[in-house]
N, C-alpha and C positions, 0 to 999 in steps of 0.2 A: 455568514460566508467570509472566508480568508479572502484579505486581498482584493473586492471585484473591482473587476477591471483589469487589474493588471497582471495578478495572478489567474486567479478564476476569471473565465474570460465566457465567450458564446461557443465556445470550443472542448474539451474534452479534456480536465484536468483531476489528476487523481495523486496518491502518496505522496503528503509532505513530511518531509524531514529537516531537519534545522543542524545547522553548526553548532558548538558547546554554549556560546556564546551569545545562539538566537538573534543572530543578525544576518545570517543567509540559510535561505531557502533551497530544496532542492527538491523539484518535484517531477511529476511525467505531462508532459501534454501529447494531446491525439486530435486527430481528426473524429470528426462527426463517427465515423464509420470503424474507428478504430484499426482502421488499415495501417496505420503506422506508427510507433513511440519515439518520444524524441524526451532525452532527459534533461530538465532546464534549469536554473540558478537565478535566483533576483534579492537583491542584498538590501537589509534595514538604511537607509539614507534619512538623515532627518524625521526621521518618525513616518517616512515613505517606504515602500517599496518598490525597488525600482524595474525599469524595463526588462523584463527576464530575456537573459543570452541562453546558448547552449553552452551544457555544460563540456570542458576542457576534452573529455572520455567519449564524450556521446556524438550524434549527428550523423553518421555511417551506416548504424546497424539499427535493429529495431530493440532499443534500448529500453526500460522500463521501471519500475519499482523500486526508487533508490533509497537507500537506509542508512542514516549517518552514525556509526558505534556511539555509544554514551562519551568516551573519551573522544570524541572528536578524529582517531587518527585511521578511520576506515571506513571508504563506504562502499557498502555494498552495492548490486543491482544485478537485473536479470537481461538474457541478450542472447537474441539467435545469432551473434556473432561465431565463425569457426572456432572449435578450443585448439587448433593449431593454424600458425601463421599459411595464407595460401588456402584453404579449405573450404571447403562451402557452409552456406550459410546453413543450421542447423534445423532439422525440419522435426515436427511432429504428427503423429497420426489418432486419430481416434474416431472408430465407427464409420472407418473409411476416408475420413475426409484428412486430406493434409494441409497443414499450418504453418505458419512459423515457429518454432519452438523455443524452447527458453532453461539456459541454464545460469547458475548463478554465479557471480564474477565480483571482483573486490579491486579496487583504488587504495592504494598508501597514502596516509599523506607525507610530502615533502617540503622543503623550505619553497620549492617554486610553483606547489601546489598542487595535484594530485598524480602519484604515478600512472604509469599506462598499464590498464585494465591487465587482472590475472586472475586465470579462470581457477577457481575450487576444483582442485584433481582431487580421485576415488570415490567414494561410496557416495556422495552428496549428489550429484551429478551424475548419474548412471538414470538417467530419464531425460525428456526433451519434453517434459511438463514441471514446472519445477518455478515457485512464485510467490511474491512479496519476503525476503528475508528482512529478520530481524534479530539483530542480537543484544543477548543480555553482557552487562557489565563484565562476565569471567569471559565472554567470548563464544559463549553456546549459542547454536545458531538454530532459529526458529524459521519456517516456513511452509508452504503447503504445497504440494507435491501428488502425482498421481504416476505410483510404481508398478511393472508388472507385476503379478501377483497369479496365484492357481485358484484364488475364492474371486467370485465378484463381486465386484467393488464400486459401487454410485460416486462418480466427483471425486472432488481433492480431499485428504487427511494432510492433518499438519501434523511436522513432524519436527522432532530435535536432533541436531548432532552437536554430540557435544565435543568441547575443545579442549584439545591434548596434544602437552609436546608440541604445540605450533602446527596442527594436523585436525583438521572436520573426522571426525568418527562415523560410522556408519549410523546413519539417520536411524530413528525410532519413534512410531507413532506416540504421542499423547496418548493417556491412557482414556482419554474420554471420547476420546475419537471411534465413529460408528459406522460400519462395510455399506447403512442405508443412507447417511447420511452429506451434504456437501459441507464441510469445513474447510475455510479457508482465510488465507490473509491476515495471520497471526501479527499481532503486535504486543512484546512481552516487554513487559517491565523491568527495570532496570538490574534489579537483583530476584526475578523470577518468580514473585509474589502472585501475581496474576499476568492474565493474555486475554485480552480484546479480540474478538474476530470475527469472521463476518459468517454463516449460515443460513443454513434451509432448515431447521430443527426446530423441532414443536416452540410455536412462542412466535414465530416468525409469521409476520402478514406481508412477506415482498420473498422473490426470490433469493433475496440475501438482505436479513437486517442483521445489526451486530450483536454479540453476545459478549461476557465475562464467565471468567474459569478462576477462583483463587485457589491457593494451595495452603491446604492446614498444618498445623503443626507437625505433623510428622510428613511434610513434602507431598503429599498429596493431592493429585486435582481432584475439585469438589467438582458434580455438577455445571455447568453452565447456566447462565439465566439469562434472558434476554435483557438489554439497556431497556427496553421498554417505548409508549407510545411518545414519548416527549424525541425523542429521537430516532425512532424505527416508524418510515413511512410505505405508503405503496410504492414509491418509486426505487426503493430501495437504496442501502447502502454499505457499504464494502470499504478495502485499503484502509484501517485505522491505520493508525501512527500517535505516539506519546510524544509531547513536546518535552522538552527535558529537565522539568518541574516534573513530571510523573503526572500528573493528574488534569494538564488538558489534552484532552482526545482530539485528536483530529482525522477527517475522513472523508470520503468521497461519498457524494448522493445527487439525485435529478430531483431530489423536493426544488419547490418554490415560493417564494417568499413575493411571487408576484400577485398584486393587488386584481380580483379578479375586474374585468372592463364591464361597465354598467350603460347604459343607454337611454337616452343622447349625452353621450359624451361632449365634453367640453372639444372643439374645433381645435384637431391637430396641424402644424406644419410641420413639413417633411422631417426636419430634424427632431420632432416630437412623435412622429410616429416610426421613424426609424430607431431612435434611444427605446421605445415599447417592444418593438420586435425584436430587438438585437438584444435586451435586457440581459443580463448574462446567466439569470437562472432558466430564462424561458423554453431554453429547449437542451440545454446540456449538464453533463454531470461536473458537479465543482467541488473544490474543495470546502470544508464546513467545521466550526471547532463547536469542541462543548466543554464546558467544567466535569470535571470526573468527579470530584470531590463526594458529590453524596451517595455515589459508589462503592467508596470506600473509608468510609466512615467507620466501619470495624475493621480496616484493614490492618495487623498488629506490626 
């Protein structure tokens, strides 16, 4: 687990990303119920991390999924905030039910530290489903998305726009992306080699475990295959993110690492049965790293 306690908490923490420099943090926390996102910051101190604030951007709207560029000088994240000053908040529909909705939005950095949020104009953004972005090194932008369409279509596909001229292109499914299937929550590697992401696709024993996609020598995505049982549990897990090493994974999951309670237990007080109950895996999803490394062991 990243962080418990301070980061991961008994509370609802998901997408971490890091500064070039790995000494600040930027992630989403929620309530139990997911009723609402707020995006947070807690910075290396002493081999600590410290008290997470909200970030500069966030605190207003229902803020989410932030993604720091490999170079450090953009992040991204997603936000039913209006895409014009004055407007209302962005909503989404599906099978009747209305939500909040979520398009994708980007921060500069500045010398006084991050500009004020600007949304992705044209094709990238022509939905109000639209989640976890990440970009590769040239600026292509990864994420998962759910567009009208004339066929139907189960769940999110992730998708690429690629970057031109200082302009998001009209998005384009992965080629391995399936009309039965939910993909989503793409986390691509730095020069495009592979993507991490989380599914419902044969291999999967939770509603979403994660999966790898590498790309062959002729730019191709192969296959997907699941991380497997060392990492994919029933509680499921979702939001990769690469630290900026390439090769530790981090991610969101409700596993528990809690010691199951045996009986007669040794005599609690109160601050020993409150520390058991409040435990920060015991009832919420956290943040969690793993080595990627034997992943990609043939990676060229």
């Amino acid at each position: 687990m990243f962080a418990p306690g301070v980061v991961s908490t008994d509370l609802m923490e998901t997408t971490a990303t890091f500064t070039p420099d790995g000494k600040t943090v930027y992630f989403t926390r929620s309530d139990n119920r997911f009723s609402d996102n707020t995006i947070m910051f807690s910075v290396l101190k002493n081999g600590k991390w410290s008290r997470p604030d909200v970030a500069s951007f966030s605190g207003v709207w229902r803020d989410s999924e932030p993604h720091v560029s490999p170079d450090g000088k953009r992040l991204f994240f997603v936000s039913n905030r209006p895409a014009t000053r004055g407007g209302q908040p962005l909503m989404a529909e599906s099978n009747g039910r209305k939500f909040p909705g979520a398009n994708v939005w980007y921060c500069d950095k500045t010398g006084k530290g991050w500009s004020e949020p600007i949304h992705v104009d044209g094709p990238v953004n022509q939905t109000a489903e639209i989640y976890n972005p990440s970009v590769a090194a040239n600026g292509n932008l990864y994420f998962s998305a759910r567009y009208a369409s004339k066929e139907p279509v189960v769940g999110y596909k992730i998708h690429r726009s690629v970057y031109k001229d200082g302009k998001y292109q009209a998005p384009e499914r992965v080629s391995f992306a399936d009309n039965k299937l939910n993909d989503m929550d793409p986390a691509i590697d730095a020069n495009e080699r592979f993507v991490v992401f989380a599914s419902n696709r044969p291999g999967a024993v939770a509603i979403s475990n994660l999966f790898i996609s590498f790309k062959d020598k002729a730019g191709n995505w192969q296959p997907p295959v699941p991380l497997g049982d060392k990492i994919s549990t029933s509680a499921g897990e979702n939001a990769p993110s690469l630290a900026r090493n390439g090769k530790t994974l981090y991610y969101t999951t409700g596993r528990s690492s809690v010691i199951d309670v045996t009986f007669p237990k040794k005599k609690e007080t109160y601050d020993d049965a409150m520390k058991r109950i409040k435990d920060a895996n015991a009832r919420s999803r956290n943040i969690w790293s793993v080595d990627l490394t034997p992943w990609l062991k043939d990676l060229n």
